[in-house]
C-alpha positions, 0 to 999 in steps of 0.5 A: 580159566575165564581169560581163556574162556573169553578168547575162545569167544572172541575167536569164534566171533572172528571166525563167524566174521570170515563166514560171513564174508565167504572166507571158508577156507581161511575160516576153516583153518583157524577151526582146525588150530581151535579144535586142537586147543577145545577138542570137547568145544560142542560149538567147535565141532558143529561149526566145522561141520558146517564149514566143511560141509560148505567147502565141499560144496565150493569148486577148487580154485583154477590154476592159470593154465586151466581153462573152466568148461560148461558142466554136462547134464549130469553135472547140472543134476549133481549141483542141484542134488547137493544145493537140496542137500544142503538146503536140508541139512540147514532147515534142519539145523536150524530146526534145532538148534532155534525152532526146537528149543523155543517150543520146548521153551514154551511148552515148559513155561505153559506146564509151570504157569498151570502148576502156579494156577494150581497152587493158587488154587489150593492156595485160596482153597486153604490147602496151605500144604498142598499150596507150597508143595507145588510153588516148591517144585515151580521155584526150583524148575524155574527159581525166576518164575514170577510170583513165586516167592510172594506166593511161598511167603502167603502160604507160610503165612496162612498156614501160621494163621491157620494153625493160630486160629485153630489153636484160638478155637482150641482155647474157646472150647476149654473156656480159656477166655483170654488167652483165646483173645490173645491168640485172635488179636494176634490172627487181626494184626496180620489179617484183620477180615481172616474167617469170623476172627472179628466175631470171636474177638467181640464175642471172647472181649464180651465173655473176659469182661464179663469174668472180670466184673464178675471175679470183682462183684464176687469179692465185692460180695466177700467183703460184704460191700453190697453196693459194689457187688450190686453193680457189677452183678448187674453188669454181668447180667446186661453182658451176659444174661446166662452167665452162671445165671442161677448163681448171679441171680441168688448174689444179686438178690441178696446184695440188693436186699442188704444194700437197701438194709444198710441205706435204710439203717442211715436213718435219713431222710431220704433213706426210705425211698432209696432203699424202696428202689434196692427192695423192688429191684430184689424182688424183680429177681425174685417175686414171691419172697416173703421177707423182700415182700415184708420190707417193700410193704414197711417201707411203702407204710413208712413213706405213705405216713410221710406223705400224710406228716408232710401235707399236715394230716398227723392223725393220719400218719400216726395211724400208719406208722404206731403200727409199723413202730410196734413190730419195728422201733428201731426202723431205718434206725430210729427215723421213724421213732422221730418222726412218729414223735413229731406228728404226736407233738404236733397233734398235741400242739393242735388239740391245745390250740383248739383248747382240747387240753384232754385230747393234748395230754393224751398224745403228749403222753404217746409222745413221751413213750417214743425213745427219742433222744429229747423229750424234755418239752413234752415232759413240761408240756405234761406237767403243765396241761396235768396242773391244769385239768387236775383240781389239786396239785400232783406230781408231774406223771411218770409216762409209762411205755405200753403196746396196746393200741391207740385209744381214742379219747372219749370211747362210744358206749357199746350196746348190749350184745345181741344173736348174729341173726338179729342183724340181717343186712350188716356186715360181721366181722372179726376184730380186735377192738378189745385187745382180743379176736371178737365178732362183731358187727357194722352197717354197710357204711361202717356205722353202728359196730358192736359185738354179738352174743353167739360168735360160733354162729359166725363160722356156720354163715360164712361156710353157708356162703360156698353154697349157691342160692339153690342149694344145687352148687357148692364151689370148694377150693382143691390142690394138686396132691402135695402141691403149695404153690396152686390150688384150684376152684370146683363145683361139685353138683348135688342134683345129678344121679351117683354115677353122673359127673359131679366135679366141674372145673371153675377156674384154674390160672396155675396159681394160688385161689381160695376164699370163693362164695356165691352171689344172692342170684347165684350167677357170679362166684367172687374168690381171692387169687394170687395169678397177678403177684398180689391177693387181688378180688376177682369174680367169675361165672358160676356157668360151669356149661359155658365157662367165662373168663375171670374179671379181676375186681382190685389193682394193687401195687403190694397190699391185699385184698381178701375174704370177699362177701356179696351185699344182699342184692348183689350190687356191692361186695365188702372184703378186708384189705390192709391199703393205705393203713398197713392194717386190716380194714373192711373195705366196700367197693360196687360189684364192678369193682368201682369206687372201693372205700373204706368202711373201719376208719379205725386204728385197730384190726377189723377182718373176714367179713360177712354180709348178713343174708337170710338164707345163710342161716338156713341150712343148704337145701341140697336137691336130689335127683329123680330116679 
């Protein structure tokens, strides 16, 4: 079949050559003996038209006795009749058979670039769908049509990203962290700007980091190894501050506050402050609870007794720290038991250089009731000093261990007791100089303190101190209904009619205030408030018309300070604080708040002073209003 095909052609091409060269007639023939071997030849048949109609257009061929004659007019018309004839019949085949199809050529190939526009539209639309339907119907009109293919093979592609994006989001929303991960790294291999496929990858990293660290500080937490599930809580914190928040916080806490237990039970010598900065980070999570509180303030009073062990002032370190012993022996595992044996040899080791050899004896005997592990020169050092301030021979002391406080060595004689109100201008106070809760009393610089003989008038006094100097005011303290977290201050005006306002609000910070009292003029109000974190003095005007903001009087970083008392002409106020002792002191500060000091200087417990002022032993003279 194809040799016969190719003959065909072949003669159709010497036929067109005999056309060329006017040889119609001969040309004719062969169409003739052609079309009967093709009869269904569509080129053939139009050749032949062609052919014949050319031939009738030709003369016949004169014979040699024939002599040619000039057409007549009709003739004339005839010949141009037929030369417009077949003008128009080759316009026309022309026409169709190159005009024509190249027009619809055209008008094919505008048709399928505006699908392919089209489709690029949908394309860049993301209607992947769509997209590939219309390069489908391009590509089988016309399967060489340029950009076709690549532009099938992007469709297939973005619909593949789009359905694996839309699955990755799927994940996201059931919190399928890594496996959402997976699916957008998948999306950046083969587009890595595809829609916010770089965000989610950070965000989801971010979000499966933080579940693996914390899956790691939880078991960290269940084998109780606290440094580690500090460390990774932390770090789930700093990723992720709401990640289970409440629970990361509460964890966190507690492996701050046992990971501080467990540096300080190393017994070091730099446990203490190790475990000072785990306490502190506790309570930076929670700042009001008590026991991190508790453990923040015995470290402090541990290494502030250091601080005084280091510099050489043992008196003042074993006032630290015998307090600090007594509730805690076994501190930081028995250092501070060490070290409060230290500063008593040394202190014993002072007072025989200065040939003291009571004094000695006294603080070899504190020594010798410490539970360190080798005492066995201070037991000599016992018996030796006893030989010598004893006349005649006797055994070596047998130390006996004891919780009363430090005495001192040659007791000050205490005068007899006498009323509170002989004391006009002193300071009483509460204490336990004795061994039991007493009131006594004490100048303003501290000296001279004894004991009175009507404790009961105390309580009187120190109410008498809410009133104002007039008697007009009183300031109280008052909560919220079944509130323990804030109490706030009133003023309640006697010298009003009963049906006027009576109740005023002083101060109210949402926090915890109490312990208010008048000054001696009546202008200012000193109270005790917890608004900073601490138990801090502050003052405040007593002009309930035009109120003022409080003035905070003390700064501290973990003491208190409480039960404020106004000296009677109003330039100094005494309160107690348990700063740099650890215990209760009786402090003076000026009005301002200016040059605070301590006034107790002693090893044992003075607080809730009052400053003496006539008038507050004097009953209220409370003003009634005219009708």
């Amino acid at each position: 079949m194809p040799r016969s095909s190719e003959s065909l052609d072949t003669a159709l091409q010497h036929i067109r050559e005999l056309i060329r060269a006017g040889k119609w007639r001969e040309a004719a023939e062969q169409l003739e003996a052609l079309q009967t071997r093709h009869p269904d030849d569509a080129r053939l048949r139009s050749l032949a038209q062609e052919v014949r109609l050319r031939l009738s257009l030709l003369p016949e061929e004169p014979s040699l006795g024939q002599r040619w004659t000039v057409p007549g007019r009709w003739g004339v018309l005839g010949l141009v009749f037929l030369l417009l004839l077949f003008l128009g019949i080759g316009l026309y085949m022309g026409y169709t058979q190159y005009v024509a199809p190249v027009r619809a050529t055209a008008l094919a190939r505008a048709t399928l670039e505006a699908e392919y526009d089209r489709a690029m539209d949908a394309l860049a639309a993301g209607d992947y769908e769509r997209a590939a339907q219309i390069l489908q119907s391009i590509q089988s009109q016309a399967p060489d049509f340029p950009g076709v293919q690549q532009a099938l093979e992007r469709a297939a592609q973005r619909r593949q990203l789009d359905e694996t994006y839309r699955r990755a989001l799927s994940l996201v929303e059931q919190k399928a962290w890594a496996d959402a991960l997976l699916l957008f790294r998948k999306i950046a291999e083969v587009d890595p700007n595809y829609r916010d496929v770089p965000q989610q990858i950070r965000q989801l990293e971010r979000l499966v980091r933080v579940e693996e660290l914390y899956e790691k500080a939880t078991e960290a937490y269940a084998h109780q190894d606290w440094e580690t599930a500090a460390r990774y809580f932390e770090e789930v914190r700093q990723l992720d501050a709401r990640f289970k928040a409440e629970k990361v916080q509460s964890r966190l806490f507690t492996a701050y506050m046992n990971w501080a237990r467990e540096t300080l039970a190393k017994g070091t010598e730099d446990a203490p402050e190790e475990a000072l900065r785990y306490v502190r980070r506790a309570l930076s999570l929670k700042p009001q609870d008590p026991d991190a509180r508790a453990l923040r303030e015995e470290i402090i009073l541990y290494l502030r007794g250091k601080r005084y062990f280091d510099r050489g002032d043992y008196l003042r370190a074993v006032q630290l720290w015998q307090p600090l012993f007594e509730r805690h022996p076994d501190f930081a595992n028995g250092l501070l038991a060490r070290q409060l044996y230290q500063a008593y040899v040394a202190l014993a080791r002072q007072r025989e250089l200065e040939d003291n050899l009571p004094s000695a004896l006294h603080f070899y005997t504190l020594a010798s009731r410490v539970p360190v592990e080798d005492t066995e020169h201070v037991r000599e050092r016992l018996a030796f000093l006893f030989t010598l301030i004893t006349p005649t021979p006797t055994p070596t002391p047998t130390p006996t261990p004891t919780a009363t406080p430090t005495p001192t060595v040659t007791p000050t004689p205490t005068p007899a007791p006498r009323p509170l109100r002989s004391y006009i201008g002193w300071i009483a106070f509460k204490t336990n100089r004795r061994g039991v809760e007493e009131i006594w009393v004490m100048r303003g610089d501290g000296c001279c303190p004894r004991p009175i003989s009507d404790p009961d008038t105390y309580e009187r006094v120190k109410e008498r101190q809410t009133y104002s100097p007039d008697g007009r005011f009183r300031v109280y303290v008052e909560g919220p209904p079944g509130s323990t977290q804030k109490t706030n201050l009133y003023v309640w005006r006697y010298d009003v009619p009963p049906q006027w306002e009576h109740r005023y609000l002083l101060v109210d910070n949402g926090s915890i205030n109490y312990d208010p009292v008048y000054s001696p003029d009546g202008q200012w109000i000193a109270y005790v408030s917890q608004v900073s974190g601490n138990d801090e003095i502050w003052k405040v005007s007593s002009n309930i018309w035009h109120p003022q903001p409080p003035i905070q009087l003390t700064h501290n970083t973990w003491e208190w300070d409480k039960c404020p008392t106004w000296s009677p002409d109003g330039r100094y106020i005494a309160f107690w604080s348990n700063r740099e002792t650890g215990r209760k002191q009786i402090w003076v500060m000026n009005a301002d708040g200016s040059h605070p000091h301590n006034i107790s200087r002693n090893p044992y417990e003075d607080w809730d002073p009052v400053w003496l002022r006539a008038e507050l032993f004097t009953s209220p003279k409370v003003v009634t209003p005219t009708p």
